[in-house]
C-alpha positions in Angstrom: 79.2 41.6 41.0 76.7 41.9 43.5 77.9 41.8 46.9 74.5 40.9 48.8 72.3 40.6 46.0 72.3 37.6 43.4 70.1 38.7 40.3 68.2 36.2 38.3 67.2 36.6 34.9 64.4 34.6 32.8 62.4 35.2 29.9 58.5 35.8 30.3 56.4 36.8 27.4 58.9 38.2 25.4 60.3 40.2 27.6 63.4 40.3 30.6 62.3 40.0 33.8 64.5 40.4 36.9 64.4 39.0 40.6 66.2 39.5 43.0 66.8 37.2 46.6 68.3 37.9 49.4 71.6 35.9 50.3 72.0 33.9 53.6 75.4 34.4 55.6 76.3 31.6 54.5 76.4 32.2 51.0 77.6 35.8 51.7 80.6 34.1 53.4 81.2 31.5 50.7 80.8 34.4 47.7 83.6 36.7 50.0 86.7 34.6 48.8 85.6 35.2 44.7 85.6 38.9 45.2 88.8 41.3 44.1 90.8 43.0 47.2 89.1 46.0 46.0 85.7 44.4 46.3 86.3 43.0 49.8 88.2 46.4 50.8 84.7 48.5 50.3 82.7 45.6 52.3 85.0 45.9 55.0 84.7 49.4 54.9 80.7 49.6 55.0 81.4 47.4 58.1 83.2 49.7 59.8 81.0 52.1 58.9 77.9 50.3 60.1 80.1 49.5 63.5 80.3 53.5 63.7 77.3 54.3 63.3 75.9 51.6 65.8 78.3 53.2 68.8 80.5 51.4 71.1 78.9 47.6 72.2 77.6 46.8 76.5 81.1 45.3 77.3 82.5 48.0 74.9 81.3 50.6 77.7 82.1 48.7 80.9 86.2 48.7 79.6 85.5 52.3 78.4 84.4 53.0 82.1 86.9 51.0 83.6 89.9 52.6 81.7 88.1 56.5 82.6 88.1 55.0 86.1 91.3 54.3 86.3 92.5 57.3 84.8 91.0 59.1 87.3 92.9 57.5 90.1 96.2 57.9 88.1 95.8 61.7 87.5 96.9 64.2 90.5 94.1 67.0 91.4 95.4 70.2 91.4 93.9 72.6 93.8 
């Protein structure tokens, strides 16, 4: 099954002919419940992978700063 992609066939002068639309979210969302664990496991996984790959978000960064920021006030300097 197509995850993202619904493919329509019809016959035109004899022969196949395939097209293929894009899905809304909305129908993206509504297809997610038909799919096998398996199916919705590898979606979930190119999320996360996509997440990745987009690095951490603005407010991501500002708790990532905050938390180094405290850390350093927490950690005795040696000399």
């Amino acid at each position: 099954m197509a995850a993202l992609f619904q493919i329509f066939r019809r016959l035109a002068a004899g022969r196949w002919e395939a097209r293929v639309r894009a899905m809304s979210k909305a129908e993206i969302l509504g297809e997610l419940p038909k799919l096998s664990r398996e199916e919705r496991r590898e979606i979930l996984d190119r999320l996360w992978a996509l997440e990745e790959d987009s690095g951490p978000s603005e407010g991501e960064r500002r708790l990532l700063e905050e938390a180094l920021s405290c850390r350093r006030c927490f950690t005795p300097r040696t000399s």
